[in-house]
Backbone as numpy.savetxt, mean C-alpha at the origin, in Angstrom:
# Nx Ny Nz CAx CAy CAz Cx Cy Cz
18.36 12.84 21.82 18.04 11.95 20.68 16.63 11.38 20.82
16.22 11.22 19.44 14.37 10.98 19.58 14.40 9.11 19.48
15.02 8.63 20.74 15.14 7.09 20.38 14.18 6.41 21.31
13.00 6.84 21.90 11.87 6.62 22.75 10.95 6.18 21.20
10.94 6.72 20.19 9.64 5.64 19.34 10.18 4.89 18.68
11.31 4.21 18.77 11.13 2.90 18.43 10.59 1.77 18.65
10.34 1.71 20.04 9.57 0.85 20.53 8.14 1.21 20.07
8.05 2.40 20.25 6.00 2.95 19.45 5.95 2.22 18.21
7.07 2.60 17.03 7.29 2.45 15.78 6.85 0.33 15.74
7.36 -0.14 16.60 7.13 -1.98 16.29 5.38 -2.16 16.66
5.07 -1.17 17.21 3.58 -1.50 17.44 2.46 -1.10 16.52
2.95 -0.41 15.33 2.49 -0.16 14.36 1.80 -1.03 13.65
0.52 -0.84 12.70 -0.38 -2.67 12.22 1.41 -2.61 10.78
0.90 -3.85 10.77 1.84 -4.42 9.56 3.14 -5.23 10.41
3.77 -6.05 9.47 5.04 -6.58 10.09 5.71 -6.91 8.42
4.99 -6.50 7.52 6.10 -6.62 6.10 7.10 -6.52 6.18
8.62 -7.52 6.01 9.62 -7.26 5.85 10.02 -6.01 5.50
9.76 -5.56 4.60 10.25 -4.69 3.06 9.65 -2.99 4.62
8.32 -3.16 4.81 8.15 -2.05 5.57 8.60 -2.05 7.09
8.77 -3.03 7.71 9.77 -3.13 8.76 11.39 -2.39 8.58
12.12 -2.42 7.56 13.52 -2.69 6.94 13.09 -0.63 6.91
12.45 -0.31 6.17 12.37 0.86 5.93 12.22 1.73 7.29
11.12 1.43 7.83 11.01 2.21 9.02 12.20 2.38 9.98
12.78 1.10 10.16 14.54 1.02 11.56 15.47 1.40 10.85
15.56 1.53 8.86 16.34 2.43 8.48 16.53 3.82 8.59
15.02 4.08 8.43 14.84 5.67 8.94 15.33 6.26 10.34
14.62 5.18 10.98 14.77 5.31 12.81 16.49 5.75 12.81
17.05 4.81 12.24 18.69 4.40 12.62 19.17 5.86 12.09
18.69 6.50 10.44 18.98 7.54 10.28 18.95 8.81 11.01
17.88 8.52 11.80 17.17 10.52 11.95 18.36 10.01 13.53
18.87 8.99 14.08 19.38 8.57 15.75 20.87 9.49 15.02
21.46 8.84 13.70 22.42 9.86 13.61 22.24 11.25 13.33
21.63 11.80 12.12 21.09 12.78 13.07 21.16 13.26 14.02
20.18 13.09 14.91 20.65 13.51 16.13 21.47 13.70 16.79
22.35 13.11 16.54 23.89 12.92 17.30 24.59 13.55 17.03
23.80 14.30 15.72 24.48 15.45 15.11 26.09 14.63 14.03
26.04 13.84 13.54 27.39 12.63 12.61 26.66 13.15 11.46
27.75 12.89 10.33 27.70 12.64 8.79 27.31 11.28 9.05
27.48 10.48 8.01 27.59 9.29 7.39 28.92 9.11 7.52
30.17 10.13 7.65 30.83 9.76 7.11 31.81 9.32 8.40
31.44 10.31 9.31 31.88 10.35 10.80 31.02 8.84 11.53
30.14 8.43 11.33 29.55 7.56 11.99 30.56 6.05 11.18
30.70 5.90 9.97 31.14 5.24 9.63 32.71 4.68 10.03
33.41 6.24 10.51 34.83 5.98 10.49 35.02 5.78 12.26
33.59 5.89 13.32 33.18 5.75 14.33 33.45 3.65 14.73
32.63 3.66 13.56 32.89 1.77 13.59 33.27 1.06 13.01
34.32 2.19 11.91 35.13 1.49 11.21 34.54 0.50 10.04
33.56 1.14 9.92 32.32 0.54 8.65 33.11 1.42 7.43
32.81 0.86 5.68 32.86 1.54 5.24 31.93 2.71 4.81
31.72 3.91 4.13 30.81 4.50 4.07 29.34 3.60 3.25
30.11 3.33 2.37 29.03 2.74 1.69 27.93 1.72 2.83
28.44 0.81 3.22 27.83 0.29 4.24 26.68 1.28 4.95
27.69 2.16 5.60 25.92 3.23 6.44 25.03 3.65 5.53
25.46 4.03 3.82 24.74 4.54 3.18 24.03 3.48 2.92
24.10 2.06 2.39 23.41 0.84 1.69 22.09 1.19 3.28
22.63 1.00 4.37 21.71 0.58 5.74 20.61 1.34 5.66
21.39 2.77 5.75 20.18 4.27 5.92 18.86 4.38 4.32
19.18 3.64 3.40 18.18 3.98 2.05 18.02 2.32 2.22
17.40 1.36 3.07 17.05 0.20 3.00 17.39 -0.49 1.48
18.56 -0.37 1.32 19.05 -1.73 0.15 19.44 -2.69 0.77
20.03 -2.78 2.37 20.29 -4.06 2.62 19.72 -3.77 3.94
19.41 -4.99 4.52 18.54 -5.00 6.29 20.53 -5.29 7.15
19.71 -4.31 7.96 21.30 -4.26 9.16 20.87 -5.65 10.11
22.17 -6.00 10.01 22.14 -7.19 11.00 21.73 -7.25 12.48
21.08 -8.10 13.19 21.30 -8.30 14.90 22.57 -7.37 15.26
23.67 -8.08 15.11 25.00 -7.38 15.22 25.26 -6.01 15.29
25.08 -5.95 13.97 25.19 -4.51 13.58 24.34 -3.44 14.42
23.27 -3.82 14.28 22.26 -3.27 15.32 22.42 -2.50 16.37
22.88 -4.02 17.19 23.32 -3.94 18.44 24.56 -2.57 18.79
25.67 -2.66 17.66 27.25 -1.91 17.82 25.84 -0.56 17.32
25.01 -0.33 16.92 24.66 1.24 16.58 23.64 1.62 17.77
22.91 0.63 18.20 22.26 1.12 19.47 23.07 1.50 20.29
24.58 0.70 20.31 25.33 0.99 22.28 26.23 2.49 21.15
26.17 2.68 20.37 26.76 3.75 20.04 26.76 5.19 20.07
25.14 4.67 20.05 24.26 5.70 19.98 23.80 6.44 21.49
24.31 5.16 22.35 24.09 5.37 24.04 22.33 5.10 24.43
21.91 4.21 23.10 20.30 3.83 23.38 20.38 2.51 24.95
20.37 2.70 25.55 20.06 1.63 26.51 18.92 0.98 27.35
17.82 1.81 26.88 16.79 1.01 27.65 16.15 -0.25 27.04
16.30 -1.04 28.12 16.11 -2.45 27.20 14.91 -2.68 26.90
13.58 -1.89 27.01 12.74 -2.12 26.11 12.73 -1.88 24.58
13.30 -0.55 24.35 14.03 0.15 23.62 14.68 -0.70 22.45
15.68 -1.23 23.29 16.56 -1.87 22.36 16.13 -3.25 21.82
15.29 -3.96 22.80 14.29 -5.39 22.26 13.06 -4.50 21.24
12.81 -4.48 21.52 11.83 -3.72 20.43 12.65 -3.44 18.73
13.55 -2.89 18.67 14.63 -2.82 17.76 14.86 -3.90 17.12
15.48 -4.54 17.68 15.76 -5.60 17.47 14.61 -6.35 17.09
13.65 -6.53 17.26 12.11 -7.41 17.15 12.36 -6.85 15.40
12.12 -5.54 15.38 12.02 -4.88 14.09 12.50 -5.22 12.70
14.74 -5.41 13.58 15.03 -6.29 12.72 15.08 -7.63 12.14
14.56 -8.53 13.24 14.19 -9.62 13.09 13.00 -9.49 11.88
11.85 -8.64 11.99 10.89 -8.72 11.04 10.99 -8.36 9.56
12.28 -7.97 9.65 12.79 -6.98 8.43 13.17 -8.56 7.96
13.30 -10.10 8.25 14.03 -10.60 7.45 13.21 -11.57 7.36
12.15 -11.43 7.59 10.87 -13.16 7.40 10.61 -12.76 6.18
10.20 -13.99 5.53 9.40 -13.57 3.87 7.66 -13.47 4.80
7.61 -12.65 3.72 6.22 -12.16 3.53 5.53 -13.52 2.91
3.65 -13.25 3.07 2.82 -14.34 2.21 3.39 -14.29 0.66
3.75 -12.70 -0.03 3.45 -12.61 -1.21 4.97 -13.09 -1.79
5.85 -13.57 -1.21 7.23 -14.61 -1.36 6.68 -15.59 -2.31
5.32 -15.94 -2.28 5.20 -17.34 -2.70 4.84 -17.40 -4.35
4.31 -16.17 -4.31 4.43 -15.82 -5.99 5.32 -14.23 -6.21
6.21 -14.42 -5.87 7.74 -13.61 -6.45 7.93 -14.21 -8.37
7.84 -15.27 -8.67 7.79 -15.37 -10.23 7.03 -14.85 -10.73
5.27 -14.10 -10.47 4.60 -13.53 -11.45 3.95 -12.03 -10.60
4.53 -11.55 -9.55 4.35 -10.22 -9.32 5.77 -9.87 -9.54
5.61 -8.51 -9.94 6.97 -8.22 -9.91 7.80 -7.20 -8.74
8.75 -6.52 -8.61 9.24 -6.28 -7.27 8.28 -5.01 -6.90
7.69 -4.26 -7.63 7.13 -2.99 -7.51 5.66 -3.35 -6.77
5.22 -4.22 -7.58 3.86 -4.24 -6.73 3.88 -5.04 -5.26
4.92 -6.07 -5.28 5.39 -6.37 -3.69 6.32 -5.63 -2.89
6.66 -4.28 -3.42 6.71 -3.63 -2.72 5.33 -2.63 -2.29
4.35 -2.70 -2.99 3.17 -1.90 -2.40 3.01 -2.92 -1.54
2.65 -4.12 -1.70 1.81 -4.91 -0.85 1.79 -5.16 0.84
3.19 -4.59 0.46 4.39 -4.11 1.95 3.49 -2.55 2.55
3.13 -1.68 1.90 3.25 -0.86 2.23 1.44 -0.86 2.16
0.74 -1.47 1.65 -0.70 -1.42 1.84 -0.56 -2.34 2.99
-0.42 -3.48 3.27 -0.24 -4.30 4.41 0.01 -3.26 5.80
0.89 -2.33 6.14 0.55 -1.44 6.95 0.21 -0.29 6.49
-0.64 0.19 6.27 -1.34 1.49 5.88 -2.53 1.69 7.15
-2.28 2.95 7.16 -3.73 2.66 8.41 -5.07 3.35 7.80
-4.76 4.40 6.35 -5.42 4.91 5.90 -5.28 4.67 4.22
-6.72 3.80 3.32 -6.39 3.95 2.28 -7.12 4.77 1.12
-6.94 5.50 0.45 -7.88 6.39 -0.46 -7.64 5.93 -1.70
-8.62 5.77 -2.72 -8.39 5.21 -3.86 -9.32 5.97 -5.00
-9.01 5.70 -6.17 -9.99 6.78 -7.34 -10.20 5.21 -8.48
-11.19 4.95 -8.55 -10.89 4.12 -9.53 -11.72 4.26 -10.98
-11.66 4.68 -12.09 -12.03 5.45 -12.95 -13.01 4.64 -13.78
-12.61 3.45 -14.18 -13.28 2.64 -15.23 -13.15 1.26 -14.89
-12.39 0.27 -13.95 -12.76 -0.47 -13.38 -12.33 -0.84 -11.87
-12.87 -1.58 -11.37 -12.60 -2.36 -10.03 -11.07 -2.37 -9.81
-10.72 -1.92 -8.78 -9.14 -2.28 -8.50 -8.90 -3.58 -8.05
-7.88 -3.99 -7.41 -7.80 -5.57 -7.70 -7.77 -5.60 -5.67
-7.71 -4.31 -5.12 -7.77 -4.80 -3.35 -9.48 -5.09 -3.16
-10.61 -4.97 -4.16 -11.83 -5.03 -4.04 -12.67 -5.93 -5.31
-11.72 -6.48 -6.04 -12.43 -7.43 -6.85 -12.93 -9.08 -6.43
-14.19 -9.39 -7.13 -14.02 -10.47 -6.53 -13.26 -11.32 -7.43
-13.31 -12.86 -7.03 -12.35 -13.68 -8.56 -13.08 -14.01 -9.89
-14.28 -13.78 -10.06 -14.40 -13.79 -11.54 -13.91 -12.40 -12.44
-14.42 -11.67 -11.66 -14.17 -10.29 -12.15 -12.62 -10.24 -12.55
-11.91 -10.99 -11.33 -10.29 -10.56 -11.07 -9.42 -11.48 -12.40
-10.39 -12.57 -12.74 -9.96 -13.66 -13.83 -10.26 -13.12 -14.81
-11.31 -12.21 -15.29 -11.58 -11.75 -16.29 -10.21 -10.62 -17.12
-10.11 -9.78 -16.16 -9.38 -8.77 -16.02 -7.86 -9.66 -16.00
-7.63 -10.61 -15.58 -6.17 -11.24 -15.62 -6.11 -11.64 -17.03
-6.90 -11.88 -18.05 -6.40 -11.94 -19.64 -5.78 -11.30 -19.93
-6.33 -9.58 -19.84 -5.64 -8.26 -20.52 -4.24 -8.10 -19.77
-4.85 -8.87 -18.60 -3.00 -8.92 -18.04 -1.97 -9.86 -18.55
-2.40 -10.85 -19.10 -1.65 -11.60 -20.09 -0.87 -11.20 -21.19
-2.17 -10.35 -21.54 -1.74 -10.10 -23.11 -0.58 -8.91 -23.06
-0.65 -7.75 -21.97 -0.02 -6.77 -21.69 1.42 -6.45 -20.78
1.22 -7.72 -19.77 2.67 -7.97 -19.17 3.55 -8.46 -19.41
4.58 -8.06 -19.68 6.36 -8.76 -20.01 6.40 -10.05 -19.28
6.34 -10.95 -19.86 7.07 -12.42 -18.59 5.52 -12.91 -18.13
4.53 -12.87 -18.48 3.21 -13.19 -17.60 2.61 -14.06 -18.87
2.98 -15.83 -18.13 1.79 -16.54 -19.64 0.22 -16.69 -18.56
-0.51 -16.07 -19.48 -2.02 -15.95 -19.26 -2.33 -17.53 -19.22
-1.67 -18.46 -19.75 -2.23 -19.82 -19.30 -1.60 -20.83 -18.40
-0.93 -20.45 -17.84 -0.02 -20.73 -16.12 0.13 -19.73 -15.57
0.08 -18.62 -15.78 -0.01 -17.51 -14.18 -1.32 -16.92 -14.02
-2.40 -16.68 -14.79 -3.56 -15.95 -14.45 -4.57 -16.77 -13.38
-4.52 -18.43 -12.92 -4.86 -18.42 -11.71 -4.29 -18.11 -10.26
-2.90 -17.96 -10.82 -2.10 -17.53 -9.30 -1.86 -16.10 -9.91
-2.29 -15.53 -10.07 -1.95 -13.83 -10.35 -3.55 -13.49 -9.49
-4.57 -14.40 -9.88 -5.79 -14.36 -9.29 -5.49 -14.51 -7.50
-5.13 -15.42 -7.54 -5.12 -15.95 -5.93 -4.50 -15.14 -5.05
-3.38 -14.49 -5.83 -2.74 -13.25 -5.01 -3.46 -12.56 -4.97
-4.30 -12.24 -5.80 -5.17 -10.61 -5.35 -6.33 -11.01 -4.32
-6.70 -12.35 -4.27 -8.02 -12.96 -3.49 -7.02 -12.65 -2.05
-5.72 -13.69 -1.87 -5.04 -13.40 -0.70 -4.67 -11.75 0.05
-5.00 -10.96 -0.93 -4.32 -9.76 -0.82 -5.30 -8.97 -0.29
-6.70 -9.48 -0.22 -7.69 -8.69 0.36 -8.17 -9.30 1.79
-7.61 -10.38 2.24 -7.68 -10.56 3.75 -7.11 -9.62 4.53
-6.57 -8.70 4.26 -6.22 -7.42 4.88 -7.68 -6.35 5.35
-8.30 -6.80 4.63 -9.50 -6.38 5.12 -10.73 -6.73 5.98
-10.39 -7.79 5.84 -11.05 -8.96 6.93 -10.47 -8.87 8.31
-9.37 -8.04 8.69 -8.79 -7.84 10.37 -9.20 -7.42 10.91
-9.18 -7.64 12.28 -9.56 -6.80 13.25 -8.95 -4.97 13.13
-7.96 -5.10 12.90 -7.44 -3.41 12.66 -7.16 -2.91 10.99
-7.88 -3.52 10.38 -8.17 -2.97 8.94 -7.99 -1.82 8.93
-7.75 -1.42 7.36 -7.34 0.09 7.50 -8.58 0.69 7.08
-8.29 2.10 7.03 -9.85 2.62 7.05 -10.27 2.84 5.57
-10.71 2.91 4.76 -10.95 2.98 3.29 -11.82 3.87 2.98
-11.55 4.69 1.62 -12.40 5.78 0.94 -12.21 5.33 -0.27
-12.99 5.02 -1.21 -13.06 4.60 -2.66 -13.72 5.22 -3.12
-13.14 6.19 -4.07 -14.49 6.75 -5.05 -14.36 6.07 -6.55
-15.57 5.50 -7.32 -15.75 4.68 -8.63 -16.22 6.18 -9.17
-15.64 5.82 -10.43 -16.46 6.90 -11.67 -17.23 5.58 -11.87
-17.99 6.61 -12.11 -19.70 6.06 -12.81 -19.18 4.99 -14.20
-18.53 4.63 -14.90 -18.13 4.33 -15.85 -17.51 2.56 -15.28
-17.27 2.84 -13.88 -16.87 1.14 -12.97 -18.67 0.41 -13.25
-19.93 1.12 -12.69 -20.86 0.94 -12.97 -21.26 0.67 -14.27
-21.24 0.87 -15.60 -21.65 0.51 -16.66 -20.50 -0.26 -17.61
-18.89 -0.13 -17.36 -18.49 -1.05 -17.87 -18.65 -2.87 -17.75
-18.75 -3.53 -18.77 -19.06 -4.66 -18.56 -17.70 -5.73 -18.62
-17.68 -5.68 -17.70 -16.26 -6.69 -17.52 -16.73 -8.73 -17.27
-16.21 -9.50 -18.58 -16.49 -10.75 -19.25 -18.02 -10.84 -19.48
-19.23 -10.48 -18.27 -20.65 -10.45 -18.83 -21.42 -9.69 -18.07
-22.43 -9.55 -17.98 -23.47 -8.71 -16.98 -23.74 -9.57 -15.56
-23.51 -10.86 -16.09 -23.71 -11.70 -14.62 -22.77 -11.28 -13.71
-21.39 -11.00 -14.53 -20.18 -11.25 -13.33 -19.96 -9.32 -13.07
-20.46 -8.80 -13.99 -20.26 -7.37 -13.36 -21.20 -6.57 -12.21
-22.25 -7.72 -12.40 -23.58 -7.82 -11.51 -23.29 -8.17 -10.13
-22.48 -9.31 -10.29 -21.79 -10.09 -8.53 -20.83 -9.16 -8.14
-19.98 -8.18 -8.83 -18.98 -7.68 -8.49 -19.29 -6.51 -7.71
-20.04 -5.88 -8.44 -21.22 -4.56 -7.72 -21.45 -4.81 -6.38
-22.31 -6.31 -6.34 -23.00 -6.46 -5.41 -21.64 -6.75 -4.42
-20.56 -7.29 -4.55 -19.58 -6.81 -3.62 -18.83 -5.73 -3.17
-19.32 -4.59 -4.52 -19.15 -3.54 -3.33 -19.93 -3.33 -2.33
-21.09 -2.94 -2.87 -22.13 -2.51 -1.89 -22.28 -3.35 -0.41
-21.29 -4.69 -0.90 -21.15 -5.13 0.65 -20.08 -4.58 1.67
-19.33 -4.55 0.59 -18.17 -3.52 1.40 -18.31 -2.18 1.90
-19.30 -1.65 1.11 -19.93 -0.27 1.40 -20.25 -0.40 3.10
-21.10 -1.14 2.96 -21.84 -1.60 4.16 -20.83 -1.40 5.62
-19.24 -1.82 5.37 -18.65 -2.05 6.32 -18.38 -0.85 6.99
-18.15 -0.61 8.36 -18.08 0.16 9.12 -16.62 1.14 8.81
-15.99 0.49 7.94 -14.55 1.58 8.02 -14.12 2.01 6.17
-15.24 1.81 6.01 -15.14 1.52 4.51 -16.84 2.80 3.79
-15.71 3.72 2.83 -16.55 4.63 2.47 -16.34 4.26 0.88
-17.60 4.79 0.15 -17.62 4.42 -1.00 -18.62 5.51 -2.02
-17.76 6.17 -2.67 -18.76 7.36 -3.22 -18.73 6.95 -4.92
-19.77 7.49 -5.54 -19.73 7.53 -7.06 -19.55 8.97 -8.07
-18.72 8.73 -8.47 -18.54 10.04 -9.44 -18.77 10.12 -10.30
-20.28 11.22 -10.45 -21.38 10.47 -11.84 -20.62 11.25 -13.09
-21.14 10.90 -14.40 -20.50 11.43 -15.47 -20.91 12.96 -15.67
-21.76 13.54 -14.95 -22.16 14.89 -15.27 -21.55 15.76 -14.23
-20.42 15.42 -13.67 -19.62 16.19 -12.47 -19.06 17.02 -13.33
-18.43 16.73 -14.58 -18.37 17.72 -15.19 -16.08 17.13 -15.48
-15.77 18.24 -16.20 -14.07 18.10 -16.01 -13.56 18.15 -14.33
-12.67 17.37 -14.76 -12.02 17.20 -12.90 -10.55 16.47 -13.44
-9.89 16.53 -11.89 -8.89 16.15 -12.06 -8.56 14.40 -12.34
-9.81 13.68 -12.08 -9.91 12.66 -12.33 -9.65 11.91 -13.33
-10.24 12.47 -14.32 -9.82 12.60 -15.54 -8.48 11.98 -16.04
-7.41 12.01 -15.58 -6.24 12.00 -16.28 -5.86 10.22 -15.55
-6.54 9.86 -14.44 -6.62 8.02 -14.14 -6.97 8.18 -12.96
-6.59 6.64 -12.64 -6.64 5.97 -10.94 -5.06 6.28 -10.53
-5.58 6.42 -9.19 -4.60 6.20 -8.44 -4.83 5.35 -7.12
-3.64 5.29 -6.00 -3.98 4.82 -4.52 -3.21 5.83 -4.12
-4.07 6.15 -2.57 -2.89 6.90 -1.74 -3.28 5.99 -0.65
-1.73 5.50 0.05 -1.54 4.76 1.10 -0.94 5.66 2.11
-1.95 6.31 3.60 -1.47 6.21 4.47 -0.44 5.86 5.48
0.77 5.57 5.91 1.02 5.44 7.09 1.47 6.05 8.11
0.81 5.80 9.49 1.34 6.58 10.31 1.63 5.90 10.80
3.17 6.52 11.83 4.55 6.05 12.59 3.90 6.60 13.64
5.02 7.21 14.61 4.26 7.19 16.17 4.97 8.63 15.57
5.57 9.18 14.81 5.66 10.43 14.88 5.76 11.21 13.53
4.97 10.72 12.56 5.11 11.26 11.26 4.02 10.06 10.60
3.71 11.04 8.71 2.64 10.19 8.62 3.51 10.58 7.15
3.39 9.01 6.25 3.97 9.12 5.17 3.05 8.59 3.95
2.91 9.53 3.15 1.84 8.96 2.13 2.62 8.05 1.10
2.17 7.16 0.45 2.61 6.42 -0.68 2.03 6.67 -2.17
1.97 6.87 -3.00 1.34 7.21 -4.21 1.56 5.35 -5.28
0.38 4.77 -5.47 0.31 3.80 -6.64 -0.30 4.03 -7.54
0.09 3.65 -8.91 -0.52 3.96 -10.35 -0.50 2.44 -10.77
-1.04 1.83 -11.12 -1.47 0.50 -11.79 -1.67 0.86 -13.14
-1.39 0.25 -14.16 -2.55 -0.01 -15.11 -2.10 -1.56 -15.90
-2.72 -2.29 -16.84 -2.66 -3.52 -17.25 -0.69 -3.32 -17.82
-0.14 -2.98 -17.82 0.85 -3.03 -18.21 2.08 -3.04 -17.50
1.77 -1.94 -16.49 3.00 -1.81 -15.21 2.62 -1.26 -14.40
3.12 -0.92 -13.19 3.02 -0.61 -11.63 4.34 0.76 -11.64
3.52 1.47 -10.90 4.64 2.86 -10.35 3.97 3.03 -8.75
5.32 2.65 -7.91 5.51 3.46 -7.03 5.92 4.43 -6.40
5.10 5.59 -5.83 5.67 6.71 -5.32 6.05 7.06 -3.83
7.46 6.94 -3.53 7.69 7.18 -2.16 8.45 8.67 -2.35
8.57 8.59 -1.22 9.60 9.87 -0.43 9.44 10.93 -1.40
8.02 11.59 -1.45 7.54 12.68 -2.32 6.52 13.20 -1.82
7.22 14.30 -0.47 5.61 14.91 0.18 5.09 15.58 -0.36
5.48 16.20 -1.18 4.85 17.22 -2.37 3.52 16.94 -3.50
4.19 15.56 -4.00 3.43 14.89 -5.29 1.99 14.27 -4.18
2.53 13.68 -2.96 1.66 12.82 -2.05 0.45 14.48 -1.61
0.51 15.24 -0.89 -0.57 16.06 -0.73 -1.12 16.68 -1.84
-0.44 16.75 -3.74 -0.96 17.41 -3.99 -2.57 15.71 -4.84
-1.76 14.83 -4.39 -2.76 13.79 -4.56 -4.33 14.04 -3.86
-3.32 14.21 -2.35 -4.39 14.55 -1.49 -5.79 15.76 -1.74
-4.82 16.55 -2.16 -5.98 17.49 -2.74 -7.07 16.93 -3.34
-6.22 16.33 -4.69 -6.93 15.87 -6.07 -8.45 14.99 -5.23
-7.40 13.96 -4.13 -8.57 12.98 -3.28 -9.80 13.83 -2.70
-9.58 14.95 -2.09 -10.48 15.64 -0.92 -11.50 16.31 -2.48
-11.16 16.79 -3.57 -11.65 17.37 -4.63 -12.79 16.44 -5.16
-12.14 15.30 -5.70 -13.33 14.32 -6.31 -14.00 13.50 -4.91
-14.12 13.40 -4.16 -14.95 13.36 -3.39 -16.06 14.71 -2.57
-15.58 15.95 -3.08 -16.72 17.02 -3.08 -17.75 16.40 -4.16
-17.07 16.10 -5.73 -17.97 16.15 -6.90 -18.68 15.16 -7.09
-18.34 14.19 -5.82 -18.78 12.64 -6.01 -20.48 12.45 -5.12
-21.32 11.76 -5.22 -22.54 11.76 -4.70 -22.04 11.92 -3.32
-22.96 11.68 -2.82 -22.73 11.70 -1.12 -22.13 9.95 -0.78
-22.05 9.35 0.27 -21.65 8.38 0.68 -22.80 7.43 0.79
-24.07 8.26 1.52 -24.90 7.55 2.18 -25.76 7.12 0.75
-25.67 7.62 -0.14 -26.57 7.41 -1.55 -25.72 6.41 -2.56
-24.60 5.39 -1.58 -23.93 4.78 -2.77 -24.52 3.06 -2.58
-25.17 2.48 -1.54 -25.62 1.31 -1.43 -27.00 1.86 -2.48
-27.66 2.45 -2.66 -29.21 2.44 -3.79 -28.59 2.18 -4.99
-27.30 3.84 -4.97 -26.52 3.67 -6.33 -26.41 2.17 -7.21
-25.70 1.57 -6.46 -25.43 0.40 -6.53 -26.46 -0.42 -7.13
-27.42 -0.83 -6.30 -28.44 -2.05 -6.39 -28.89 -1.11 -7.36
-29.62 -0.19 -7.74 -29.90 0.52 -9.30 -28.99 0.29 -10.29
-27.83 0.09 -10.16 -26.86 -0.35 -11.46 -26.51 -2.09 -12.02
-26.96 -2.80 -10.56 -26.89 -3.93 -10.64 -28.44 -4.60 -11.23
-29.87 -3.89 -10.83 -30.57 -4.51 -11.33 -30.76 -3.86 -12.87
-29.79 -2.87 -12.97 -29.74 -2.65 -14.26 -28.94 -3.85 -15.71
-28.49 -4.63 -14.70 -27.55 -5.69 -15.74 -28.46 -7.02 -15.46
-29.31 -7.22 -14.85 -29.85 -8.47 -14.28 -31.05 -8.95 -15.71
């Protein structure tokens, strides 16, 4: 049985509930597995009902200390690093997260990315026509929170668009860590000339990329309008990285002012993203030509 990375698996960056809960579900899955059990045999093993192993194994509910415990000694896991480590896991599976604190105006989909960008170790992004919200600053992000007013179910633009703001300001201290994840952003040329509320504030916003450009783990290309047809074309996306100590699982996000789609457990849809990613970054300038890019587009609004 492959029950030596669990303990790898807790040392992973992130401690999100929501991505804690997922990972020791998996773990707990692939241990039966191994053991060579159904669901159905493991269940009638501890006298669980089925449903129970099934709710555990597809993270709808976090398995208890308890429970835990009766599937580790079941499983014949005994090394007590092993099994503290586990246990740590599930403990983390049940703290609220920062983004608990506005649960009334995100809704469950995008705190479930936030889970899953929170540990990402690798993030790639396409952003077509404006600033995504892990790299905006807050005027830009206030500007852009109107159309989110006007467009989201349940969202009043005049009590949630400063805390719809503050989450996305909070949501980019993920980048400020010591083990930040590594970032590739490519802007269509069209992030550059759209004018989002005035030229002043699309002017400051620029100039925060190009600071981010600057950063050591952080790539930033432009995809000018004469690249020609591409797959770009059809929107933005995110692909979120993560790697486990023995597998690497991509995430697929689609945003737009209206709703959030997340894509899990789709290795198929996730590499053929990947492609699409490795593609518009052939057609995109080079990297090293995106800080001039920049300050040329910004003293173009000044």
């Amino acid at each position: 049985m492959a029950v030596g990375h669990i303990a790898e698996e807790v040392e992973v960056r992130g401690s999100d509930p929501f991505v804690a809960r997922r990972r020791l579900s998996r773990r707990l899955r692939r241990l039966r597995e191994g053991a060579g059990q159904t669901q159905q045999q493991l269940a009638d093993a501890l006298e669980w009902s089925l449903s129970k192993v099934i709710r555990i194994e597809t993270e709808v509910v976090t398995v208890s200390l308890a429970d835990l415990r009766l599937l580790l000694s079941h499983f014949e896991v005994t090394d007590p690093e092993i099994v503290e480590a586990a246990l740590a896991q599930s403990r983390a599976s049940r703290t609220k997260p920062w983004h608990d604190a506005y649960k009334d105006i995100l809704n469950p989909e995008y705190r479930r990315l936030l889970g899953f960008e929170a540990s990402a170790a690798v993030i790639k992004e396409y952003c077509p026509s404006v600033v995504s919200g892990l790299y905006q600053d807050r005027p830009y992000a206030m500007a852009l929170a109107e159309v989110a007013g006007e467009e989201r179910t349940g969202f009043d633009a005049n009590s949630g668009s400063t805390r719809w703001v503050d989450a996305r300001i909070r949501r980019q201290e993920l980048l400020d860590q010591a083990d930040a994840p590594t970032v590739h952003l490519i802007l269509g040329e069209a992030v550059l000339r759209q004018i989002v509320a005035d030229p002043q504030t699309t002017a400051a916003q620029l100039q925060h990329l190009r600071d981010l450009a600057e950063r050591p783990r952080f790539t930033v290309q432009v995809l000018p309008f004469d690249a020609g047809q591409h797959n770009g074309l059809w929107g933005p996306y995110t692909i979120y990285e993560l790697h486990d100590s023995d597998a690497q699982e991509n995430i697929l996000f689609f945003e737009s002012a209206a709703s959030d789609l997340l894509v899990r457990d789709d290795p198929a849809l996730g590499s053929q993203f990947e492609r699409r990613h490795d593609r518009l970054a052939e057609l995109a300038r080079p990297a090293e030509d995106t800080v001039s890019i920049l300050g040329d587009a910004i003293r173009r609004l000044s």
